[in-house]
C-alpha positions in Angstrom: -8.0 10.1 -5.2 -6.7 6.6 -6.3 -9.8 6.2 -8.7 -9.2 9.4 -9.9 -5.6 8.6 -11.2 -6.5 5.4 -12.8 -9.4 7.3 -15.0 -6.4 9.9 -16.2 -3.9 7.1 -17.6 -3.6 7.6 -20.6 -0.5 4.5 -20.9 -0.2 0.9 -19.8 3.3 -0.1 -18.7 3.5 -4.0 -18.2 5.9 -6.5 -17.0 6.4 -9.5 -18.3 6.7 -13.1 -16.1 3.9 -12.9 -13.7 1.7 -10.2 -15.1 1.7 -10.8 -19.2 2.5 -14.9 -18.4 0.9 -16.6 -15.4 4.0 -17.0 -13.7 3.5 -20.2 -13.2 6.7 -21.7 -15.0 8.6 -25.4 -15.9 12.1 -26.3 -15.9 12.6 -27.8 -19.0 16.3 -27.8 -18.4 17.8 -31.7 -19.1 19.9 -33.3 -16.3 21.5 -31.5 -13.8 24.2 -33.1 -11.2 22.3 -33.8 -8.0 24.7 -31.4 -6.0 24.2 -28.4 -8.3 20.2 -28.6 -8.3 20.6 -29.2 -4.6 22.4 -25.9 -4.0 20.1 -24.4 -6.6 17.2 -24.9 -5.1 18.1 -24.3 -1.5 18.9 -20.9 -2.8 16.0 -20.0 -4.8 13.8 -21.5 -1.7 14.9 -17.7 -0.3 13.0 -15.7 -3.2 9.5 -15.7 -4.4 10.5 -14.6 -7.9 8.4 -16.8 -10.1 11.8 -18.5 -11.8 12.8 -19.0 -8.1 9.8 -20.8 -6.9 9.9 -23.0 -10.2 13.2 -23.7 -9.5 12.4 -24.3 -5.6 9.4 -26.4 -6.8 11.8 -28.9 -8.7 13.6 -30.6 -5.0 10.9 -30.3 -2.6 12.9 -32.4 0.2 16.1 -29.9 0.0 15.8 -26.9 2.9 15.9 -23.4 2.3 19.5 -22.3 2.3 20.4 -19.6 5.0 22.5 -16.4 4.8 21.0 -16.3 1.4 21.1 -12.1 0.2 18.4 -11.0 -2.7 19.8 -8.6 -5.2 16.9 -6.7 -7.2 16.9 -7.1 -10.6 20.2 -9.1 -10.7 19.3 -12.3 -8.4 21.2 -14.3 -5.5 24.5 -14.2 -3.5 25.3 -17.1 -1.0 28.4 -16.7 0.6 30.2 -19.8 1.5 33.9 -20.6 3.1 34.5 -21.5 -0.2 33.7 -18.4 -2.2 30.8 -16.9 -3.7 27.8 -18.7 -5.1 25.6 -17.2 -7.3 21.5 -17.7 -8.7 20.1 -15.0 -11.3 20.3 -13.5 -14.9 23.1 -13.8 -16.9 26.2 -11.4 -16.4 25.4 -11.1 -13.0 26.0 -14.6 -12.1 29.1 -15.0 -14.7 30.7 -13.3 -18.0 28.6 -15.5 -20.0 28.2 -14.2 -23.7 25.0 -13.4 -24.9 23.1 -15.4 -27.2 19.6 -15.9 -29.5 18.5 -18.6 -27.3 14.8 -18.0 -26.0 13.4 -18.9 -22.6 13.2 -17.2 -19.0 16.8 -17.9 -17.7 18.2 -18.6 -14.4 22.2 -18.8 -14.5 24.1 -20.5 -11.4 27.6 -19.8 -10.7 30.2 -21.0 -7.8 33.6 -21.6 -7.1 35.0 -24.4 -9.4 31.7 -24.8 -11.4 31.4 -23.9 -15.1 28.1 -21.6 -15.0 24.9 -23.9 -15.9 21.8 -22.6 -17.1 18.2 -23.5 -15.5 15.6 -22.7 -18.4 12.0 -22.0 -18.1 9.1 -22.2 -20.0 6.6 -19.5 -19.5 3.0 -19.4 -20.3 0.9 -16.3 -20.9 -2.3 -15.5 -19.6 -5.2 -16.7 -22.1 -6.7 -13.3 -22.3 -3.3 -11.0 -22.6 -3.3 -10.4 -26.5 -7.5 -9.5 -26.3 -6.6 -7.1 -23.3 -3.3 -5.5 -25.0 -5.7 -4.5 -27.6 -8.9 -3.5 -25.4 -6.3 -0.8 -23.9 -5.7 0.5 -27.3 -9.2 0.6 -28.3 -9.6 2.9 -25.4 -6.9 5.4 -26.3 -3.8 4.1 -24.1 -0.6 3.4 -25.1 1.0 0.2 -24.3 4.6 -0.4 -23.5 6.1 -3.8 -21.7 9.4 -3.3 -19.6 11.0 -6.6 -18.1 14.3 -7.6 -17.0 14.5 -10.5 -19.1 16.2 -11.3 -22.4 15.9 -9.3 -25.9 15.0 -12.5 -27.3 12.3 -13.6 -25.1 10.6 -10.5 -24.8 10.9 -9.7 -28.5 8.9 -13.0 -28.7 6.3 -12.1 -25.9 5.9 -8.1 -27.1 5.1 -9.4 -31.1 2.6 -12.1 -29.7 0.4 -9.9 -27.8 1.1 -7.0 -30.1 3.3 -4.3 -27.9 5.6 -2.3 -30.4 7.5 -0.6 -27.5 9.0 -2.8 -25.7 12.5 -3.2 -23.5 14.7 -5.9 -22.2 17.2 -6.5 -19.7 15.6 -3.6 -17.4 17.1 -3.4 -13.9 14.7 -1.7 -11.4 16.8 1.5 -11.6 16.3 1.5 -15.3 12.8 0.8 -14.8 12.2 4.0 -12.6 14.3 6.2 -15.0 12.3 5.1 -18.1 8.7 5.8 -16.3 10.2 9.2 -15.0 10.9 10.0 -18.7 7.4 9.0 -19.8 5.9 11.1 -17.1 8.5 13.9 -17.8 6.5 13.8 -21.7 3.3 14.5 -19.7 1.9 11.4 -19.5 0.1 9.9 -16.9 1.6 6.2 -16.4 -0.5 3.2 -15.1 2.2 0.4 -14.0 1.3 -3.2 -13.6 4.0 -5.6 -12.2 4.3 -8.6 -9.3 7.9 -8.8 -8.5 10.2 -7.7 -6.0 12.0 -6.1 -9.0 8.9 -4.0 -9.7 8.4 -2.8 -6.4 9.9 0.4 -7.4 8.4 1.3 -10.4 4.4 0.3 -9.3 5.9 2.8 -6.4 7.0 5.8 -9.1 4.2 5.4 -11.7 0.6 7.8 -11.3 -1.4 5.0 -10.3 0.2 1.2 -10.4 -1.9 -2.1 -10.4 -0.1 -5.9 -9.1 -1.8 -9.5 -9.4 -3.2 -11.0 -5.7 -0.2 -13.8 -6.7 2.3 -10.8 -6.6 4.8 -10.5 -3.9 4.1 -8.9 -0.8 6.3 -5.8 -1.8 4.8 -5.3 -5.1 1.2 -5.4 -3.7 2.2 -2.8 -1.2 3.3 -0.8 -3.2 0.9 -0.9 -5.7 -2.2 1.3 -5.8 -4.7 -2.0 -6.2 -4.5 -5.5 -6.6 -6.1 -7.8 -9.0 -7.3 -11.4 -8.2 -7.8 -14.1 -10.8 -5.6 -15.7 -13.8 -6.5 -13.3 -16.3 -5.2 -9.8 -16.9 -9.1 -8.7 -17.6 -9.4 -7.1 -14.4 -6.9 -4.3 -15.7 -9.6 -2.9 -18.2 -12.4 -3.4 -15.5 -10.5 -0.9 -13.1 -10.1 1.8 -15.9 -13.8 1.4 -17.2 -14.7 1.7 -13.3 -12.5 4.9 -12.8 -13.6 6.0 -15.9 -17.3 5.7 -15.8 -17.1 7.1 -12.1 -15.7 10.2 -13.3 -17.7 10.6 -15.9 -20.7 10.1 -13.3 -19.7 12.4 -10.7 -19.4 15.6 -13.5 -22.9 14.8 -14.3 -24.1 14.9 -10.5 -21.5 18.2 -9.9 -23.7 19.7 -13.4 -26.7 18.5 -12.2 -26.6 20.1 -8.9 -25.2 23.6 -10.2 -28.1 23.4 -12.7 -30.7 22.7 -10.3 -29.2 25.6 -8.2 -28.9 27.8 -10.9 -32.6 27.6 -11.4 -34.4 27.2 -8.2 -32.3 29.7 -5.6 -33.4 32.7 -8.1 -37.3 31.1 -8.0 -37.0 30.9 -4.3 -35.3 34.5 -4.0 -38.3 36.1 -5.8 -40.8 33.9 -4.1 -42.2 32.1 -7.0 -41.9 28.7 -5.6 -44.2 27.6 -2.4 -42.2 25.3 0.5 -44.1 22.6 -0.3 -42.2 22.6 -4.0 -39.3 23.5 -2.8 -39.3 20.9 -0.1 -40.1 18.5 -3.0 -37.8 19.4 -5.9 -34.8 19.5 -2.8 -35.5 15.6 -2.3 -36.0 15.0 -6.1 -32.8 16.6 -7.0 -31.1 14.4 -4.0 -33.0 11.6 -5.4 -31.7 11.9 -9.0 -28.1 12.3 -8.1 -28.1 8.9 -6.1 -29.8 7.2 -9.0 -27.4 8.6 -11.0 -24.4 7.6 -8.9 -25.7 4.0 -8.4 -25.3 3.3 -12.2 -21.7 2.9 -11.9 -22.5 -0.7 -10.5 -25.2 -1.9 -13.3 -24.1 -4.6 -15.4 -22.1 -3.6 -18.2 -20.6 -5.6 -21.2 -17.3 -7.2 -20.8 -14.2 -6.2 -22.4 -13.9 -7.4 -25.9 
């Protein structure tokens, strides 16, 4: 059972842009040649990565470009009688060295162009630092994979408090590092929204993506979350958890009641009409029992 697997995590993988930020990002690049945001844009228009729809977002009137080809975890490839053009991370797109500089990235590179750089400013979600340490409180360990850059996740992971953290993770390497967790013995929650995610929500124990994830990632995924906070995360272990805890009590309750009345009945100590009546009473308190697990409970601190 799904509910089942969430209440046996006992670690919290996260990714960053879209599920420790909202996803929700601004180019704060300065001025771009109109040709260059044009092509841009009418690739990005082909992905729903959140840098790509920021991207997208900033020339509304230019059309989606076609024959566009989405590489996971690296970006995209439009092929054009000219050569190559190319829309992602850094690397990928072109040798570009590596630098300090902080920000979600998007590099584009073409024929004949000098690579330019599209950054992004990212905001988290009000309530990620308050849930990175609700998870703690409740025994889990916390780890953030993302394929972005040391330096912005090294930013991100010391804000909300996540000592294990790793950049630059393709979804291959993604995959390999939960398999290595779960090699350890540990059962691994994953919560992502991207395309590049898709595989790892796929190979954790039990995996969790935001309703503004894309349609891959929520397939893939075990549940899905609605709302712009990350709350909802803590709500579906205490749920799994307090459900577990509440059917052992009904599964004791039921052997105990057992236990004591088939030996009364046996040696004919107890009249049908008890009988009849500690049978619906037992029924009775097992329901009442069950129906706890939706009373009002405090929220996560």
């Amino acid at each position: 059972m799904k509910l089942e697997r969430f209440a046996q995590a006992d670690m919290v993988v996260l990714d960053k842009t879209g599920t420790l930020t909202t996803g929700r990002l601004d180019l704060v690049t300065g001025a771009v040649p109109p040709e260059l945001l044009a092509r841009a844009a009418g690739m990005a228009k082909a992905s729903r990565h959140p840098l790509a729809r920021a991207l997208a977002a900033m020339a509304p009137q230019v059309p989606a470009a076609s024959g566009v080809v989405e590489v996971p975890g690296c970006g995209l490839m439009l092929a054009r009688p000219e050569g190559e053009w190319r829309l992602g991370r850094r690397g990928w797109t072109a040798p570009v060295p590596e630098d300090e500089a902080e920000g979600a990235e998007l590099w584009l590179a073409g024929p004949g162009v000098a690579p330019l750089r599209f950054c992004f400013a990212d905001r988290l979600r009000e309530d990620a630092a308050a849930v990175v340490q609700a998870l703690r409180q409740r025994g889990l360990a916390v780890a953030l994979l993302s394929g972005d850059r040391a330096p912005t996740v090294r930013r991100i992971a010391e804000t909300v408090g996540i000592a294990d953290w790793q950049a630059g993770c393709t979804p291959a390497a993604k995959v390999a590092r939960l398999e290595a967790w779960k090699a350890e013995g540990r059962k691994v929650l994953m919560v992502g929204d991207g395309l590049n995610d898709a595989p790892a929500l796929a190979a954790a124990d039990v995996s969790l993506s935001p309703a503004s994830a894309v349609d891959i990632a929520q397939i893939a995924a075990d549940a899905v979350f609605q709302g712009q906070l990350l709350g909802p995360v803590i709500e579906v272990i205490d749920t799994a958890r307090r459900a577990e805890r509440l059917v052992k009590q009904n599964i004791l309750a039921s052997f105990g009641y057992n236990l004591v009345t088939v030996p009364l009945a046996m040696l004919g100590c107890v009249t049908p009409l008890i009988a009849a009546i500690a049978m619906s009473s037992s029924s009775i308190v097992v329901v009442l029992n069950a129906l706890r697990l939706s009373w009002p409970r405090p929220q996560p601190r």
